[in-house]
PDB file of N, CA, C, O and CB in Angstrom:
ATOM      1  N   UNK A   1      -7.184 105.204  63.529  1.00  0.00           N
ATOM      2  CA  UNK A   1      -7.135 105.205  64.980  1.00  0.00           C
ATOM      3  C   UNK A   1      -5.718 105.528  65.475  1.00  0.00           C
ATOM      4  O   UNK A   1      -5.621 106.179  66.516  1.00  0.00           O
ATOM      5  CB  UNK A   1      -7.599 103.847  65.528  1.00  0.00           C
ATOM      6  N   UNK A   2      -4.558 105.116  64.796  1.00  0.00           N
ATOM      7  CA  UNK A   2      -3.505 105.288  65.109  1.00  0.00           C
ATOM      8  C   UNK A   2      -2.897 106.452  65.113  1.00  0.00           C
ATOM      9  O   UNK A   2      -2.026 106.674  65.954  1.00  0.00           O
ATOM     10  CB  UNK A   2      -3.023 104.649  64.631  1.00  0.00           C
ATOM     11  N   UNK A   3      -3.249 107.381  64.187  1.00  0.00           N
ATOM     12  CA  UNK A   3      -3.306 108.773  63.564  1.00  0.00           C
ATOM     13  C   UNK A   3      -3.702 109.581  64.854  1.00  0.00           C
ATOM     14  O   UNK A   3      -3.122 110.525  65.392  1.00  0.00           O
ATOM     15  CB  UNK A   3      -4.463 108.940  62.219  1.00  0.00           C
ATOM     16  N   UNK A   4      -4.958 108.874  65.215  1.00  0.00           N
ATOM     17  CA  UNK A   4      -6.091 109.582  65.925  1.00  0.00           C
ATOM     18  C   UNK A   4      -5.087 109.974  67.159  1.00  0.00           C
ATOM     19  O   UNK A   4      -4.846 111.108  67.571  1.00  0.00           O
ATOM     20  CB  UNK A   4      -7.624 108.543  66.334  1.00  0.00           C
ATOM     21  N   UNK A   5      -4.469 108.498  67.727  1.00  0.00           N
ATOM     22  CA  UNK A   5      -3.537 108.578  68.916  1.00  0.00           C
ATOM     23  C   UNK A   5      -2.420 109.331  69.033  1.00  0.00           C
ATOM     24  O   UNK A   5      -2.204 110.184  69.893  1.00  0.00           O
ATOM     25  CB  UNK A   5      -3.096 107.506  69.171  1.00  0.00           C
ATOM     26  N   UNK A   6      -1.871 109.067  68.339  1.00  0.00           N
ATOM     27  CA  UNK A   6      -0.698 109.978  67.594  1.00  0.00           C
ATOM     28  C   UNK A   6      -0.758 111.379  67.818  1.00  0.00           C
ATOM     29  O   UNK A   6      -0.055 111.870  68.701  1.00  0.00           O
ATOM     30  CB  UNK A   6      -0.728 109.865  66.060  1.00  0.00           C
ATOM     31  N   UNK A   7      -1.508 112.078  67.128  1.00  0.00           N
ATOM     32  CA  UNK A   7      -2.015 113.568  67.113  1.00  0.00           C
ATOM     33  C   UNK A   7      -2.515 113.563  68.980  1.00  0.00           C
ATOM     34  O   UNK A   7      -1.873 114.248  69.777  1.00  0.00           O
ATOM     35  CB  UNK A   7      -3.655 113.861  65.659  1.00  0.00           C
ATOM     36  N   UNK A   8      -3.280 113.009  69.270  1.00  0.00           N
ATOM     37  CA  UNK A   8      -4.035 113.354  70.449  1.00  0.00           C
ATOM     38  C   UNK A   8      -3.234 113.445  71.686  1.00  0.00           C
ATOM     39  O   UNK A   8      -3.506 114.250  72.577  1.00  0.00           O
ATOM     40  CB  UNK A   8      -5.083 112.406  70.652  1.00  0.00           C
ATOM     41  N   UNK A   9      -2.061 112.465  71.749  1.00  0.00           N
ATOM     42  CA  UNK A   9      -0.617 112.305  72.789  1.00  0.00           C
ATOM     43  C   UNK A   9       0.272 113.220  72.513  1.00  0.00           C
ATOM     44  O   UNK A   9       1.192 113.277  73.329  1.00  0.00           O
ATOM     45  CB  UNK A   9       0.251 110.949  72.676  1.00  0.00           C
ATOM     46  N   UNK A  10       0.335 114.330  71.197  1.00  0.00           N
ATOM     47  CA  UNK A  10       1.567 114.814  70.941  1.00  0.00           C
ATOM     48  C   UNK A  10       0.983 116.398  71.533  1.00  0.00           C
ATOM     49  O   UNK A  10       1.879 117.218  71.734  1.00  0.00           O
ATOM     50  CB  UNK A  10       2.179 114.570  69.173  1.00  0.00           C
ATOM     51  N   UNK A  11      -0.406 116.838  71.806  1.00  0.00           N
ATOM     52  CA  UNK A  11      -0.388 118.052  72.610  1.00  0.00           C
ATOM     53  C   UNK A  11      -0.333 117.929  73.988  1.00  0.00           C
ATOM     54  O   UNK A  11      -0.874 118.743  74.737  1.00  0.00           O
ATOM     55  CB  UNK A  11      -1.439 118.797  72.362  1.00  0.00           C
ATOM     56  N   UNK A  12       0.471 116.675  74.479  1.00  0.00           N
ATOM     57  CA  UNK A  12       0.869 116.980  76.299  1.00  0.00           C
ATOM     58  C   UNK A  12       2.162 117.399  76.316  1.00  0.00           C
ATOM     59  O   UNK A  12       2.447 118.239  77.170  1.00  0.00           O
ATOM     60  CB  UNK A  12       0.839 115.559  77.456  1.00  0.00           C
ATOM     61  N   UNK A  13       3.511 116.796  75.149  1.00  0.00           N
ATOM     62  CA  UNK A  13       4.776 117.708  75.092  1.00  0.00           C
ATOM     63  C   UNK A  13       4.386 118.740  74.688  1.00  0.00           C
ATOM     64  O   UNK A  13       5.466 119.172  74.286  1.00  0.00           O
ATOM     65  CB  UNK A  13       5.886 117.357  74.310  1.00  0.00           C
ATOM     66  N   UNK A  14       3.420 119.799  74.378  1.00  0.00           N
ATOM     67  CA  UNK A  14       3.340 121.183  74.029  1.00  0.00           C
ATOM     68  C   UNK A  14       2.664 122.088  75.176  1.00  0.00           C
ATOM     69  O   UNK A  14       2.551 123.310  75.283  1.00  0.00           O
ATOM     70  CB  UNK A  14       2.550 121.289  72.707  1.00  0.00           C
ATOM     71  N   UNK A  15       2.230 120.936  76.051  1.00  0.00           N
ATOM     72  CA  UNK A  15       1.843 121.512  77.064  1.00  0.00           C
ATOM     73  C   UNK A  15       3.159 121.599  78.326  1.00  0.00           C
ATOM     74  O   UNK A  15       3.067 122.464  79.197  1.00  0.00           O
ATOM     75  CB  UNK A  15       0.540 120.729  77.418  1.00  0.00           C
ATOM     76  N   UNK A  16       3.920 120.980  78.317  1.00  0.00           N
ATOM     77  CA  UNK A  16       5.272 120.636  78.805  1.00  0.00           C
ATOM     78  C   UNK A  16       6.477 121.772  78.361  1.00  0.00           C
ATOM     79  O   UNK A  16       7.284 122.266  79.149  1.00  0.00           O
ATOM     80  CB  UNK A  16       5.621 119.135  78.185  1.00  0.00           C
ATOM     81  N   UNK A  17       6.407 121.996  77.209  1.00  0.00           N
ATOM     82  CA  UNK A  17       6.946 123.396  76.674  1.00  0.00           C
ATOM     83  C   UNK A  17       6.481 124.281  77.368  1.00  0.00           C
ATOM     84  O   UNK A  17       7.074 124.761  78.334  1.00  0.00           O
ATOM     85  CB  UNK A  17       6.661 123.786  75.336  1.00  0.00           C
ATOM     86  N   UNK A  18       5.364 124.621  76.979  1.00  0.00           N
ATOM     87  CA  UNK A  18       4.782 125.841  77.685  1.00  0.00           C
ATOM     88  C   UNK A  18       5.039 126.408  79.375  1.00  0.00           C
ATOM     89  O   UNK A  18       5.363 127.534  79.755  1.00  0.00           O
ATOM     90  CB  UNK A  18       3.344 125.548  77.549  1.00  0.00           C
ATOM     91  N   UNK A  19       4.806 125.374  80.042  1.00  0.00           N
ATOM     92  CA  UNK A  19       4.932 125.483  81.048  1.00  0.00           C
ATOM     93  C   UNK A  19       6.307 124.870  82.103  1.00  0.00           C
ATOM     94  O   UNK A  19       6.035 124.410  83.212  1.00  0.00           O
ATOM     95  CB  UNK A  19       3.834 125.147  81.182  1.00  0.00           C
ATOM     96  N   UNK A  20       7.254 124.912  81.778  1.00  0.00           N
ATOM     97  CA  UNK A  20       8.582 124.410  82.200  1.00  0.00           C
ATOM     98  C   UNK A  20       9.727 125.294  81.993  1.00  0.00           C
ATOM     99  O   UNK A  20       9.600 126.159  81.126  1.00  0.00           O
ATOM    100  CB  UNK A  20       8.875 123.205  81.532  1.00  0.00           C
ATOM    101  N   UNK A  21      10.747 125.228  82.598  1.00  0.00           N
ATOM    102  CA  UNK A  21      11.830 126.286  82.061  1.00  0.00           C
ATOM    103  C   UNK A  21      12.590 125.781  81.497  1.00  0.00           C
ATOM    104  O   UNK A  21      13.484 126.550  81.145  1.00  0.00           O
ATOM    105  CB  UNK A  21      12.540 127.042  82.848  1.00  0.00           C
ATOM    106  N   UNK A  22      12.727 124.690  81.167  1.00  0.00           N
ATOM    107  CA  UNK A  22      13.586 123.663  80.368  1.00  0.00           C
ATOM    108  C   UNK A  22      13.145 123.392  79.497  1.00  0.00           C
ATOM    109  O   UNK A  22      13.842 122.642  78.814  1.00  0.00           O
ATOM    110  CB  UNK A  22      13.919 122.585  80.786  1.00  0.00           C
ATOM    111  N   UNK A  23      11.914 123.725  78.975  1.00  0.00           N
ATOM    112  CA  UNK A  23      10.909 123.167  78.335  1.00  0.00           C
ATOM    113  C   UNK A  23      11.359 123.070  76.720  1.00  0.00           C
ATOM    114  O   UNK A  23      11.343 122.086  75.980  1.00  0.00           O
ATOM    115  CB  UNK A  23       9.606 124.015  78.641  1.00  0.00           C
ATOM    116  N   UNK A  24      11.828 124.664  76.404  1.00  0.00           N
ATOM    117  CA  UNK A  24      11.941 124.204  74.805  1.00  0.00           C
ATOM    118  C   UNK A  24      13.664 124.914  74.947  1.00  0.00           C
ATOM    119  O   UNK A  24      13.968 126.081  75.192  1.00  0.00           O
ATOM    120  CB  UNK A  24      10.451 125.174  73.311  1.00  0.00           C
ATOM    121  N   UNK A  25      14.568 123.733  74.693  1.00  0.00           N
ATOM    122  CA  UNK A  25      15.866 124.023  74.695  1.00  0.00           C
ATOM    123  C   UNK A  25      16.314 125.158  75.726  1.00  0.00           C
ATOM    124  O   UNK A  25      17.005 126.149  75.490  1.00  0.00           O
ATOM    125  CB  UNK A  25      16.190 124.353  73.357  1.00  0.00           C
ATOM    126  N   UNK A  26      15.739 124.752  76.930  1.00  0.00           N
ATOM    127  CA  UNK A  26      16.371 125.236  78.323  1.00  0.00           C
ATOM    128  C   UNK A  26      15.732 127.266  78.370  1.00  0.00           C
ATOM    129  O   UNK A  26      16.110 128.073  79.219  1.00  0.00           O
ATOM    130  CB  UNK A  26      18.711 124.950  78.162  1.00  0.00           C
ATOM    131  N   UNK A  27      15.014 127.493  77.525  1.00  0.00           N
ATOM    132  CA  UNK A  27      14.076 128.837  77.466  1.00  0.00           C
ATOM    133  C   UNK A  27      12.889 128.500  77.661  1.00  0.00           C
ATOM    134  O   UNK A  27      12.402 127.599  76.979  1.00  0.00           O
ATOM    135  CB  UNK A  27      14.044 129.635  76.212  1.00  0.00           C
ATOM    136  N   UNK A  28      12.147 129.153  78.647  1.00  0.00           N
ATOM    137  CA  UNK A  28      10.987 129.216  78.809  1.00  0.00           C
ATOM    138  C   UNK A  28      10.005 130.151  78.130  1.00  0.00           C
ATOM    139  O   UNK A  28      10.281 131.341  77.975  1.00  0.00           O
ATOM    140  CB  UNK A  28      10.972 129.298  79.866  1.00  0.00           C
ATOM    141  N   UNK A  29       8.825 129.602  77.712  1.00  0.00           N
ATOM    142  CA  UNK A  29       8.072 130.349  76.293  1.00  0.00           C
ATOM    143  C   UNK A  29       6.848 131.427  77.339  1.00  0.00           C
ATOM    144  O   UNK A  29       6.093 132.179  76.722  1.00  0.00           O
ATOM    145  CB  UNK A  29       6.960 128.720  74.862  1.00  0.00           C
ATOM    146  N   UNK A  30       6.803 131.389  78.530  1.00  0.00           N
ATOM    147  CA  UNK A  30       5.706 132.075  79.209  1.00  0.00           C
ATOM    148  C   UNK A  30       6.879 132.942  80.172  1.00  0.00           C
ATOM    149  O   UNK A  30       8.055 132.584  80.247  1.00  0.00           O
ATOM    150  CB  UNK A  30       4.407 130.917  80.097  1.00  0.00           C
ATOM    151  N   UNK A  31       6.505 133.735  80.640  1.00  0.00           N
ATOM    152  CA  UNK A  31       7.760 134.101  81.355  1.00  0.00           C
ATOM    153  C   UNK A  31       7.335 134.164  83.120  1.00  0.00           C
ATOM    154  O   UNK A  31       8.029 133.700  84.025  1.00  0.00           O
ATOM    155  CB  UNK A  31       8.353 135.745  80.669  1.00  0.00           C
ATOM    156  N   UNK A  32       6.001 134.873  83.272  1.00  0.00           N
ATOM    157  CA  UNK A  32       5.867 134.931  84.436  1.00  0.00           C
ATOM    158  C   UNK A  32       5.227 132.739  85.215  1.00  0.00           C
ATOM    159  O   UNK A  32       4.270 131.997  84.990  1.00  0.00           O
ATOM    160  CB  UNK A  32       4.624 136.523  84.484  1.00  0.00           C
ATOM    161  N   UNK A  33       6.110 132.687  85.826  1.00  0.00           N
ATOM    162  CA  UNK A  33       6.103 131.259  86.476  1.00  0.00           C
ATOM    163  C   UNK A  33       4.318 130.457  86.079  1.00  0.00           C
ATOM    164  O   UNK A  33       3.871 129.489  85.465  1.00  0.00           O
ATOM    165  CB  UNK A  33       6.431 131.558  88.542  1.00  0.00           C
ATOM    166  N   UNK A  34       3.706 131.866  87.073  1.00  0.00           N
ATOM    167  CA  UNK A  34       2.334 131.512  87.511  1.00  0.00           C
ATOM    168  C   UNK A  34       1.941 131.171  86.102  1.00  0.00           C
ATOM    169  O   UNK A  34       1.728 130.017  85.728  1.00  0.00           O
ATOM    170  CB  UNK A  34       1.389 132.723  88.331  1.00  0.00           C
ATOM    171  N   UNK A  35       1.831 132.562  85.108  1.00  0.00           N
ATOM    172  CA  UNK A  35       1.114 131.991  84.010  1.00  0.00           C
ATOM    173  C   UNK A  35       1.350 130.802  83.156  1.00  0.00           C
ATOM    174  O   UNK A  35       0.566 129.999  82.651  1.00  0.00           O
ATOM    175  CB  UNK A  35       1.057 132.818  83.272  1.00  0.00           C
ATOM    176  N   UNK A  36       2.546 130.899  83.133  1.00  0.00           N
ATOM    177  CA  UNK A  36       3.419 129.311  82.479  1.00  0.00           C
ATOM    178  C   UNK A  36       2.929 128.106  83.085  1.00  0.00           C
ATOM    179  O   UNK A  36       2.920 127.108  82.365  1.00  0.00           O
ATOM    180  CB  UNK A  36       5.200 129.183  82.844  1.00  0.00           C
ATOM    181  N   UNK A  37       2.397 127.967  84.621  1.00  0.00           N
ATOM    182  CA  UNK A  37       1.787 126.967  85.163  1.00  0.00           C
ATOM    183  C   UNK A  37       0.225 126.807  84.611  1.00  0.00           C
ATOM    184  O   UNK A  37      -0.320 125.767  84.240  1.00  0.00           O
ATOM    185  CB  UNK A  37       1.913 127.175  86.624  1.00  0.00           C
ATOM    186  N   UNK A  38      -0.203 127.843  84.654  1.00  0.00           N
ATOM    187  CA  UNK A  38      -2.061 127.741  84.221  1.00  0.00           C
ATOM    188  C   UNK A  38      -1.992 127.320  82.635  1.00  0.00           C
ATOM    189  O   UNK A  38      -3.002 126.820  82.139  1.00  0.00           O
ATOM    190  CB  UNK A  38      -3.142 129.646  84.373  1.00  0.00           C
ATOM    191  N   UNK A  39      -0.648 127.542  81.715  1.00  0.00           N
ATOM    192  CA  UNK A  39      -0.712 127.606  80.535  1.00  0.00           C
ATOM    193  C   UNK A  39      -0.535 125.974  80.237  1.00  0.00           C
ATOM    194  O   UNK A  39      -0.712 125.440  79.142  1.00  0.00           O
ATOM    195  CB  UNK A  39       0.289 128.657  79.972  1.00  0.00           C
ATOM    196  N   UNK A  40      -0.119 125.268  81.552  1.00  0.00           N
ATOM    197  CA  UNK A  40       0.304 123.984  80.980  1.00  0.00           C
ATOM    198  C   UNK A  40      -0.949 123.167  81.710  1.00  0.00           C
ATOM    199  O   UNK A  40      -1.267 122.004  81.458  1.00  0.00           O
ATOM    200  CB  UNK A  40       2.042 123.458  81.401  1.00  0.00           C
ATOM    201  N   UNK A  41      -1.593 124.060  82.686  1.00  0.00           N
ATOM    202  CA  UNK A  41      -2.706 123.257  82.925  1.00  0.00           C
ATOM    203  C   UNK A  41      -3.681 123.485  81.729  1.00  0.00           C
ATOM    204  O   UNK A  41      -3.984 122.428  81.176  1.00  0.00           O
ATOM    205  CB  UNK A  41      -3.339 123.589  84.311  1.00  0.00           C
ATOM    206  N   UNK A  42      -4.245 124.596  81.197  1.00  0.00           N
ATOM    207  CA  UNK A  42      -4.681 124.592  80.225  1.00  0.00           C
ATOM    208  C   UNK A  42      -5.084 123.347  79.068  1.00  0.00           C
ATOM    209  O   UNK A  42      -6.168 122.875  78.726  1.00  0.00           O
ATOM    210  CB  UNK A  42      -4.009 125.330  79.982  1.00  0.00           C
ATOM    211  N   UNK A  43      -3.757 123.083  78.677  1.00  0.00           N
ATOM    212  CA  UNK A  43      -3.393 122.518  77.564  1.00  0.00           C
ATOM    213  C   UNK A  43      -3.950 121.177  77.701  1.00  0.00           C
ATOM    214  O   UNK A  43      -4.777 120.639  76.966  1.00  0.00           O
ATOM    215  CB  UNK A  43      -1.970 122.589  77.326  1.00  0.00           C
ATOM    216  N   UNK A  44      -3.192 120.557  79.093  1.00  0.00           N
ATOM    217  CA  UNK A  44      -3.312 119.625  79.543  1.00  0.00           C
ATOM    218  C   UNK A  44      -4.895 119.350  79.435  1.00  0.00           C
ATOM    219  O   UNK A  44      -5.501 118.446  78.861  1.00  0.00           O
ATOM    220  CB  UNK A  44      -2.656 119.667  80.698  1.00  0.00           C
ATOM    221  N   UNK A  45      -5.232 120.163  79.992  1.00  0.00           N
ATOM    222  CA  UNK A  45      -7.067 120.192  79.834  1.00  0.00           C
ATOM    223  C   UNK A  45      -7.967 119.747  78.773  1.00  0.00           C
ATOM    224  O   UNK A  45      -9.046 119.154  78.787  1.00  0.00           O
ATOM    225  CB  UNK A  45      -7.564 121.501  79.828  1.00  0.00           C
ATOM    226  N   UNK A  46      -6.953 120.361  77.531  1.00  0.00           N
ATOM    227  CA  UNK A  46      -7.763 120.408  75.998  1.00  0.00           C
ATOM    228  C   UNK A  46      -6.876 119.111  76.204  1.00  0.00           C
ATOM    229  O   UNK A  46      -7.762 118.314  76.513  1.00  0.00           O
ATOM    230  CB  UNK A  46      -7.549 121.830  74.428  1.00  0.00           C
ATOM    231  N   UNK A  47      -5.670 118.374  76.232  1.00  0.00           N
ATOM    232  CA  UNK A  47      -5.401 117.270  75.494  1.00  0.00           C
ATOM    233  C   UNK A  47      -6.174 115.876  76.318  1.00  0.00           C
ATOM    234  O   UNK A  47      -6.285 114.707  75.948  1.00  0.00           O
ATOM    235  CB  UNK A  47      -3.699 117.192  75.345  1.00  0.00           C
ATOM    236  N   UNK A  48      -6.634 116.573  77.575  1.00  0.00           N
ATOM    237  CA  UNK A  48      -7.201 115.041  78.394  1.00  0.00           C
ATOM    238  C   UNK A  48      -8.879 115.684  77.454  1.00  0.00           C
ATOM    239  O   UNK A  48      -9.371 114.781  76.778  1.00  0.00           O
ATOM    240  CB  UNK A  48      -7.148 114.934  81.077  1.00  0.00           C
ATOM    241  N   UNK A  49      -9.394 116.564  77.416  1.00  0.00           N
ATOM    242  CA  UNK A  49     -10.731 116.092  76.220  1.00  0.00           C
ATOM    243  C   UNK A  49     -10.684 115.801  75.645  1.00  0.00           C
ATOM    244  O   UNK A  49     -11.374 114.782  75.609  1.00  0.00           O
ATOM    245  CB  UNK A  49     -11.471 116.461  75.612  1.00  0.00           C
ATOM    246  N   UNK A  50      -9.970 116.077  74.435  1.00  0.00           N
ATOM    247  CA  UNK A  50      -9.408 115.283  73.479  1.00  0.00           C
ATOM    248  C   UNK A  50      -9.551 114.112  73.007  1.00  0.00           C
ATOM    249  O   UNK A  50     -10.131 113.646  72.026  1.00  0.00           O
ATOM    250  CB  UNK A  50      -8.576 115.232  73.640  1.00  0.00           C
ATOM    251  N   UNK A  51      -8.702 113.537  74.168  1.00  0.00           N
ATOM    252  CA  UNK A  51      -7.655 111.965  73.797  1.00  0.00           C
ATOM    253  C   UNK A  51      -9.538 111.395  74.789  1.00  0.00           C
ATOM    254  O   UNK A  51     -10.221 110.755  73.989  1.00  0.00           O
ATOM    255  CB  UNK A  51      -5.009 111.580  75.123  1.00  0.00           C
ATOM    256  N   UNK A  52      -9.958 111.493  75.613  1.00  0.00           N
ATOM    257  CA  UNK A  52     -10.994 110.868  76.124  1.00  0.00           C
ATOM    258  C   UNK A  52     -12.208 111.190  75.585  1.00  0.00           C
ATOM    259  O   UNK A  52     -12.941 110.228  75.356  1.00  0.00           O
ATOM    260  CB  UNK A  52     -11.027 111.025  77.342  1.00  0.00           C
ATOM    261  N   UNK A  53     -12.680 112.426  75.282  1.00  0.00           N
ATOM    262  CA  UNK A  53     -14.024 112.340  74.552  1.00  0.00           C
ATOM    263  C   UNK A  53     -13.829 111.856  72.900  1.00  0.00           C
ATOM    264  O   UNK A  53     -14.621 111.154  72.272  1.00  0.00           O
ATOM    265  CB  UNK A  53     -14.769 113.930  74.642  1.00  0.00           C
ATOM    266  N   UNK A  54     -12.394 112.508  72.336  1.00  0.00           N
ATOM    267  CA  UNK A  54     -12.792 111.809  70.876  1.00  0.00           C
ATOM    268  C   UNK A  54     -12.313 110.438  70.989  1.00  0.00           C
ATOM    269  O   UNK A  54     -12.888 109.753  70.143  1.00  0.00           O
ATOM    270  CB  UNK A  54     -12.064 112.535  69.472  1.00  0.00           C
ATOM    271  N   UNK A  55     -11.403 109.682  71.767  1.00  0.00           N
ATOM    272  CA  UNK A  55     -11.613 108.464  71.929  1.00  0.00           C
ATOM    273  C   UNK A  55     -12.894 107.294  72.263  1.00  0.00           C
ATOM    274  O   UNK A  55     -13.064 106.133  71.890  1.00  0.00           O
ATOM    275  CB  UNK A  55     -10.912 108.484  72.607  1.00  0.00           C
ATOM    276  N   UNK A  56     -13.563 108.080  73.015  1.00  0.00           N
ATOM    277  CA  UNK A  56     -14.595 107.373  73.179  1.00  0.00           C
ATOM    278  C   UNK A  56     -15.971 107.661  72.086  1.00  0.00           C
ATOM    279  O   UNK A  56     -16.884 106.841  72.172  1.00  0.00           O
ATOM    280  CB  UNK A  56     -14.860 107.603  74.604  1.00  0.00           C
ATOM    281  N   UNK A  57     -16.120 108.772  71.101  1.00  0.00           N
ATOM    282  CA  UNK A  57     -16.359 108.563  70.021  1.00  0.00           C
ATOM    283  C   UNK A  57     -16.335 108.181  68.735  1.00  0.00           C
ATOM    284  O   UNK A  57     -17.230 108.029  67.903  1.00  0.00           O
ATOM    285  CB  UNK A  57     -16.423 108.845  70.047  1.00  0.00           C
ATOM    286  N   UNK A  58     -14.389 107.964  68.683  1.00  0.00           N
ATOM    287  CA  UNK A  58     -14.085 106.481  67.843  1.00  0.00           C
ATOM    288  C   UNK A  58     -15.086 105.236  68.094  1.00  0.00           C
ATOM    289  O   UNK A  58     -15.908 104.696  67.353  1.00  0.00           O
ATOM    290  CB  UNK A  58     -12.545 105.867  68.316  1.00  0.00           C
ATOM    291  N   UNK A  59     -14.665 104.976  69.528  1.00  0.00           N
ATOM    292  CA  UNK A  59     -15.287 103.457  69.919  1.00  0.00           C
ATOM    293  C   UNK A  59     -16.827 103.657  69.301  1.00  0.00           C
ATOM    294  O   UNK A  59     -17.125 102.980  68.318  1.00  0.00           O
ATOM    295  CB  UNK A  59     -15.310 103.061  71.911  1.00  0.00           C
ATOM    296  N   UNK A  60     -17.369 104.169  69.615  1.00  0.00           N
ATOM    297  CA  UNK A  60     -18.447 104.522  69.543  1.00  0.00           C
ATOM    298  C   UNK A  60     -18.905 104.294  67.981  1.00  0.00           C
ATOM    299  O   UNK A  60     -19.435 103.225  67.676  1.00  0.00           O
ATOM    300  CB  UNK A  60     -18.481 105.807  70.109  1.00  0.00           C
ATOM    301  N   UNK A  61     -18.698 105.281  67.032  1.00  0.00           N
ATOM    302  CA  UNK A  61     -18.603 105.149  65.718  1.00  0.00           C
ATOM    303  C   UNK A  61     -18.445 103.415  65.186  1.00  0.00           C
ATOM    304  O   UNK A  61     -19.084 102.719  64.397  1.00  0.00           O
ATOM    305  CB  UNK A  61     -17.347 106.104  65.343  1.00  0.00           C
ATOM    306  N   UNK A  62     -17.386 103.206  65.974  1.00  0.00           N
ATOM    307  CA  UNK A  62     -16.841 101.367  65.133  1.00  0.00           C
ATOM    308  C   UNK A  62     -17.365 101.056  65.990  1.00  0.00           C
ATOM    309  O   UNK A  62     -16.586 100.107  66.078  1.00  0.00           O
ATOM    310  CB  UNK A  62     -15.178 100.506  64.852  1.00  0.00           C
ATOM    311  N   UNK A  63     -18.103 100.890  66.936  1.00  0.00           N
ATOM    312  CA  UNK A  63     -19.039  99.700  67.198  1.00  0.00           C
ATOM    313  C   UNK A  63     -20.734 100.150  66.730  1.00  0.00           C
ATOM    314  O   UNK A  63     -21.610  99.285  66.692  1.00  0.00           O
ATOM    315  CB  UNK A  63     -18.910  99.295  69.019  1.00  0.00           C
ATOM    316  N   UNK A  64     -20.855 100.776  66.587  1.00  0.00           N
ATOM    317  CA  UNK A  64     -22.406 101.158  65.636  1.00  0.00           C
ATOM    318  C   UNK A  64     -21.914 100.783  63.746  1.00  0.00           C
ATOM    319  O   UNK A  64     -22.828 100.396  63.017  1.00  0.00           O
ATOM    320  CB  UNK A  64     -22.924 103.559  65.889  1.00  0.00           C
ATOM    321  N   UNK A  65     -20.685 100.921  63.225  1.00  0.00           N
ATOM    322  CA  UNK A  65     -20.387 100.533  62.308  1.00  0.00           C
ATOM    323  C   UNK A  65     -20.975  98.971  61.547  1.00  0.00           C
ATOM    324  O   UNK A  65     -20.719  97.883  62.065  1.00  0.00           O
ATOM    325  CB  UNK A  65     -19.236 100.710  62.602  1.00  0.00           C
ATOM    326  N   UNK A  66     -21.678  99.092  60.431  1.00  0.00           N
ATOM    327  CA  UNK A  66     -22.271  97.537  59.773  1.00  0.00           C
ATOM    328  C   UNK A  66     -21.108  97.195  58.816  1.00  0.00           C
ATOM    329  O   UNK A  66     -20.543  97.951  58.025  1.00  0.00           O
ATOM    330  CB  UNK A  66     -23.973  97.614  58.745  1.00  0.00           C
ATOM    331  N   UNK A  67     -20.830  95.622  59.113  1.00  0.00           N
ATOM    332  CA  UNK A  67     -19.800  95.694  58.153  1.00  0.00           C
ATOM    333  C   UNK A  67     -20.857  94.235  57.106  1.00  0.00           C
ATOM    334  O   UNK A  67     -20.425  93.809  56.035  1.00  0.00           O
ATOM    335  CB  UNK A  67     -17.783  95.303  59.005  1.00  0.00           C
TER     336      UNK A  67
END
């Protein structure tokens, strides 16, 4: 689970890169503004499914779990 968290929190700083001009050592990795903005909404997108649908299929899993 910890793993799970771990991995699942660390694609919102990559979404923060992407889309910032400071983002990765003061260079920006998208160049035109606009797209650099959709690129960090993007991301943001895949990391809030992510962290909420496979989180809530952890729970899910360990509480149907027989011990």
């Amino acid at each position: 689970m910890g793993w799970f968290v771990l991995v699942g929190w660390a694609i919102y700083p990559l979404g923060y890169i992407l889309g910032t001009k400071g983002g990765l050592f003061g260079m920006q990795i998208v160049a035109d503004p606009a797209a650099a903005s959709h690129a960090m909404d993007i991301v943001y997108n895949i990391g809030d499914a992510v962290n909420k649908i496979g989180f809530g299929l952890v729970i899910y899993v360990l509480s149907r779990k027989e011990e």
